[in-house]
C-alpha positions in Angstrom: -9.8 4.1 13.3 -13.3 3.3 13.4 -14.9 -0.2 11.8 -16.6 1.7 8.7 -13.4 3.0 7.6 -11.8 -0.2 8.2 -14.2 -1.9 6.3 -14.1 0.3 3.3 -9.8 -0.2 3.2 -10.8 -4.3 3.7 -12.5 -3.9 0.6 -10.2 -1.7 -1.6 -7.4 -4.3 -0.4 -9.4 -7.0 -2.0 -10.1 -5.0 -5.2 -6.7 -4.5 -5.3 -5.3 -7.9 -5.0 -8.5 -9.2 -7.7 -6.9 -6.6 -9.8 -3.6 -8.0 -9.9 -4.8 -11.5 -10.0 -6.3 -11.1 -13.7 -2.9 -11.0 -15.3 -1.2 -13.2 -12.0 -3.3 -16.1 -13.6 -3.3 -15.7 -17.0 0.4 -16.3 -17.3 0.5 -19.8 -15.6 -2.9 -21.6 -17.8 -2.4 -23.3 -19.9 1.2 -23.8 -19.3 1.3 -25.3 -16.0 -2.1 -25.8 -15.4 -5.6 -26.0 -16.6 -8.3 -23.7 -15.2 -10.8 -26.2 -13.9 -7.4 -27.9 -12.0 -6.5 -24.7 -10.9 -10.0 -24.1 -9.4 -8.9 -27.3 -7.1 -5.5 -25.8 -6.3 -7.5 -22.7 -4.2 -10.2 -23.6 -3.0 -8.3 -27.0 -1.2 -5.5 -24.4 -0.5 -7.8 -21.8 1.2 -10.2 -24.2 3.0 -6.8 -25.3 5.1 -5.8 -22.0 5.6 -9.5 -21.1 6.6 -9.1 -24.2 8.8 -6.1 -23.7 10.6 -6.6 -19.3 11.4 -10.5 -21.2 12.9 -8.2 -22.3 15.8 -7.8 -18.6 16.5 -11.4 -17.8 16.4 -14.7 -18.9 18.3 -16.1 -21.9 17.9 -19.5 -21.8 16.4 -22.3 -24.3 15.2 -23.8 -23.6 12.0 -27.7 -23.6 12.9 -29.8 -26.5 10.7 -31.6 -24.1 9.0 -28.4 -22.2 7.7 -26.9 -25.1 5.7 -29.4 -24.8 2.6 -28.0 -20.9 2.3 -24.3 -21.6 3.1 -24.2 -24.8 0.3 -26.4 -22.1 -2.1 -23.4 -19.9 -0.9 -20.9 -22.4 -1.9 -22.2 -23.0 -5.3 -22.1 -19.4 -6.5 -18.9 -18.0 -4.5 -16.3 -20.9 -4.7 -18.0 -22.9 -7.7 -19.5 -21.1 -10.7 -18.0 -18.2 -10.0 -14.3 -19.6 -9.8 -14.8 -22.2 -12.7 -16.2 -19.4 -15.1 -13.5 -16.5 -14.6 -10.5 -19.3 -14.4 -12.4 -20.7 -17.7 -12.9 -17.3 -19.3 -9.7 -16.0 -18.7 -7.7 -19.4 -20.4 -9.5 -18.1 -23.1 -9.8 -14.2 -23.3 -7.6 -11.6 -22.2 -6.8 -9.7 -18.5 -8.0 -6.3 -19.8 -11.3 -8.4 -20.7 -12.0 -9.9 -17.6 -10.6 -6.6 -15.6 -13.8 -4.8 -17.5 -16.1 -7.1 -17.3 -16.3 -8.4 -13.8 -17.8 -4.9 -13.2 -21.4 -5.4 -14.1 -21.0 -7.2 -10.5 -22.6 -4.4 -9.1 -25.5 -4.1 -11.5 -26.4 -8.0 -11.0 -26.0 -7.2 -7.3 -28.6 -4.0 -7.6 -31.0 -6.4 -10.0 -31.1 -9.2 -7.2 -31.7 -6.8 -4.6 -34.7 -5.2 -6.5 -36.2 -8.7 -7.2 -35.4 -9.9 -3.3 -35.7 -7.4 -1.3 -37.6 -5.1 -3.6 -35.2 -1.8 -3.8 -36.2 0.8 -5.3 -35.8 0.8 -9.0 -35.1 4.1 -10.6 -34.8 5.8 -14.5 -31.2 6.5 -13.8 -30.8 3.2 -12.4 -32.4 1.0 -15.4 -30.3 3.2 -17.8 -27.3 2.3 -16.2 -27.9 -1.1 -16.2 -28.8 -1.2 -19.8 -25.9 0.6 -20.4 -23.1 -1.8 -18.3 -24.7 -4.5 -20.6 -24.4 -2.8 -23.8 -20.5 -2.6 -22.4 -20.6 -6.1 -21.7 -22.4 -7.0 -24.8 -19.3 -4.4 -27.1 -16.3 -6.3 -25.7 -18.1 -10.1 -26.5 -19.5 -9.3 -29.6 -17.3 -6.5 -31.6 -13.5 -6.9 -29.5 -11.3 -9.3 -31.8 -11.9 -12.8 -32.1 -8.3 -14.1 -31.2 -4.8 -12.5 -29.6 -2.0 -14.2 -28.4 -2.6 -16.5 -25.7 -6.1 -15.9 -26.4 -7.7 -18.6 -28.5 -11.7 -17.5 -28.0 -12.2 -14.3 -26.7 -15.8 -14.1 -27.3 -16.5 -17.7 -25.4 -14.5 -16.3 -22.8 -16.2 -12.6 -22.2 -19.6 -14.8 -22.1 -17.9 -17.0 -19.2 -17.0 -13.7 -17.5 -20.5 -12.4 -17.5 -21.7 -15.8 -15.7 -18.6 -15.2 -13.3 -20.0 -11.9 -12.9 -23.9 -12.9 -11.9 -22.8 -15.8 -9.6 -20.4 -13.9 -7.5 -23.3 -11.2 -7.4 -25.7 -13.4 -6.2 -23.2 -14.8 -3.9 -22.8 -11.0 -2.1 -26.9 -10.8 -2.0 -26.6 -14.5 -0.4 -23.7 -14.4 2.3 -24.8 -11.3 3.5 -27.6 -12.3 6.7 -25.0 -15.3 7.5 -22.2 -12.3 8.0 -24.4 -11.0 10.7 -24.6 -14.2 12.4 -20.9 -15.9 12.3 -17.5 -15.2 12.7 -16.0 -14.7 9.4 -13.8 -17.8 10.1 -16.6 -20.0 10.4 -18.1 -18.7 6.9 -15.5 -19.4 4.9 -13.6 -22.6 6.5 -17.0 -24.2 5.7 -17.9 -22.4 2.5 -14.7 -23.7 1.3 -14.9 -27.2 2.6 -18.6 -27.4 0.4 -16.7 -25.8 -2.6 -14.1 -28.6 -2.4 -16.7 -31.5 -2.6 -18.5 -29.9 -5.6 -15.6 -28.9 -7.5 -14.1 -32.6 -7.7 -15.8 -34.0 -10.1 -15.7 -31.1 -12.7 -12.0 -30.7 -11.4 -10.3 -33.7 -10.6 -8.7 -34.6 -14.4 -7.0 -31.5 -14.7 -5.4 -31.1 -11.2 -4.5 -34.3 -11.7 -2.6 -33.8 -14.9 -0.3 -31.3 -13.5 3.7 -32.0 -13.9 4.2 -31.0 -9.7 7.3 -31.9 -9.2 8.9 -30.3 -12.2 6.9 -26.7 -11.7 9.3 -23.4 -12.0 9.5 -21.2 -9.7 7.7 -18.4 -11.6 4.7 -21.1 -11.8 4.9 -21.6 -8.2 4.6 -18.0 -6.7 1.3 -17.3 -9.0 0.0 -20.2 -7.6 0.3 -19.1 -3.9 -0.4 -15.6 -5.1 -3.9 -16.8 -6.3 -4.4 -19.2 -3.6 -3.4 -16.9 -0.5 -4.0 -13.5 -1.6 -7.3 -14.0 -4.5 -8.5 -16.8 -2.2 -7.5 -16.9 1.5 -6.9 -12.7 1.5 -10.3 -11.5 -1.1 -12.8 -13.6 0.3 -12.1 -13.1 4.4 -11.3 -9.2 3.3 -14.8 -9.0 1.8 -16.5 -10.9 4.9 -14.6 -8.6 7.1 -16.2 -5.7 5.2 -19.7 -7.2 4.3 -20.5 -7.1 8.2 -20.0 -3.0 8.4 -21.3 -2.5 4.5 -24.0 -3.2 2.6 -23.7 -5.9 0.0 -24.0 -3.4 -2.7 -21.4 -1.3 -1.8 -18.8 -4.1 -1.6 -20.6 -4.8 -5.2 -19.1 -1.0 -6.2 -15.5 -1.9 -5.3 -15.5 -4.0 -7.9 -15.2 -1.4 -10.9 -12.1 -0.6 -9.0 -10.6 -3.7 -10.8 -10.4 -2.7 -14.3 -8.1 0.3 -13.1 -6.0 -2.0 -11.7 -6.1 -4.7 -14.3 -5.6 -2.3 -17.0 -2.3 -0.9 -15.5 -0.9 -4.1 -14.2 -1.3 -5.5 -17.6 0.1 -2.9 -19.6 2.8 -2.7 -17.5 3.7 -6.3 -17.6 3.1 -6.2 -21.2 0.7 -8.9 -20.6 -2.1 -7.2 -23.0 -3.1 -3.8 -24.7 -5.8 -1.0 -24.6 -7.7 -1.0 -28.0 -10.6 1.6 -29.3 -13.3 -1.0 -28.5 -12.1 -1.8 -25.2 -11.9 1.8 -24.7 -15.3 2.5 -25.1 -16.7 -0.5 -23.6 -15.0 0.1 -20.4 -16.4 3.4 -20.3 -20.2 2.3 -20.8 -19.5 -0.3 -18.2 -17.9 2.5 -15.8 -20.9 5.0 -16.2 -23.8 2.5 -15.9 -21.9 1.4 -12.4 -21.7 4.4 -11.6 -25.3 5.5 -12.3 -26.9 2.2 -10.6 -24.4 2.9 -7.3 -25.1 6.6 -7.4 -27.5 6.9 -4.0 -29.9 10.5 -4.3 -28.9 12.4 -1.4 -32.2 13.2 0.9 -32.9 16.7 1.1 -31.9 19.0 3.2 -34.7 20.4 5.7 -33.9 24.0 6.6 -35.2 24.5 10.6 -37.6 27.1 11.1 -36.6 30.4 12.4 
């Protein structure tokens, strides 16, 4: 099996475990624990995990010049990124965030226009506009509150920022992937995200009953912390160094699909008309800003 294809199932694995994870972590805020504390919970969890596999891997020295871009890194991959969707989804609903975190791929394609000056397209712009207008549907016309769902609207706005950090962590991490082992990347990324996460973080990890957990508590906690931390993030390094950044980016809308499922099966929320039709404005813009215009074929003279 060759890297590409490799890289392509690294990727799907990772949309497949995010997909699970929106309902996985729904069910234990604010119960057992609140989202900021949470946030504490995985990144400490997965920076000793990313730690201890290191042993197992080369040992490399981050170059001067790379520790602006890795903290930069660390700010929009295991911050903002993490304290926004763990925020937004204490507040909204799985189905929400499942649709949502798609316009990943459009803030990815925007970013790489403005950095590295890709080529910007009719189809392209429409799409984006179009992901938004998805966006914009769910925040502005989906109900107000649902069941374990006190502010649904505060929380799809939360889910955008989720959205634009974590895509302008992809555009960021993507030269140090061609530099470092994937070990080295994230035991350090993670170790950053730790020290800017306490203070924000702190209180609420604090306030958690530990001793007197459940065991239903327990296993969504390691869920999130070995398979949406550890597993996602070194599945998606894995992959970044055989793909580009925007085609990890297109994974993404893989999520809602999953999501969607997981959640209805669990009966952990519900499809309505104006999720519907949100959804489906966010699928076709990400499709129409992914979709890459074949060259044309030359035809050899006779």
């Amino acid at each position: 099996m060759n890297n590409r294809i490799l890289a392509l199932l690294a990727a799907f694995g990772a949309s497949l475990i995010y997909g699970i994870n929106h309902t996985v972590a729904k069910d234990v805020m604010p119960t057992f624990i609140q989202p900021f504390g949470f946030i504490l919970l995985r990144v400490s969890g997965a920076a000793i995990l990313f730690w201890i596999i290191s042993i197992w891997g080369p040992k490399e020295k981050i170059d001067k010049k790379d520790w602006p871009r890795l903290a930069c890194c660390a700010v929009f991959g295991m911050v903002i990124n993490m304290l926004m969707f763990f925020k937004g989804l204490s507040l909204s609903t799985p189905i929400n965030s499942a649709v949502i975190v798609t316009l990943t791929p459009i803030i990815v394609f925007i970013l790489s226009a403005i950095i590295i000056k890709e080529r910007v397209t009719f189809i392209r712009t429409f799409g984006i506009l179009l992901g938004f207008a998805g966006a914009l549907g769910l925040v502005l016309f989906g109900e107000n509150v649902e069941q374990g769902a006190p502010n649904i609207a505060l929380g799809n706005i939360l889910f955008m920022i989720n959205a634009t950090s974590y895509g302008i962590y992809l555009v960021l991490v993507k030269p140090l992937t061609a530099k470092y082992h994937a070990f080295t990347i994230m035991r350090w990324l993670f170790t950053i995200g730790i020290i800017i996460n306490i203070p924000f973080t702190i209180t609420e990890f604090t306030a958690v009953k530990w001793t007197s957990l459940p065991f239903d508590a327990i296993w969504r906690m390691a869920f999130v912390v070995v398979g949406t931390t550890f597993s996602t993030y070194l599945l998606n390094i894995f992959a970044l160094k055989q793909l580009k950044a925007s085609t990890i980016g297109a994974f993404v809308y893989l999520q809602p699909l999953i999501g969607i499922l997981f959640a209805i099966i669990v009966g952990a929320d519900k499809l309505t008309f104006v999720k519907v039709i949100a959804a489906g404005l966010v699928f076709l813009g990400v499709y129409m800003v992914t979709k890459t215009k074949k060259p044309p074929v030359v035809k050899e003279k006779a």
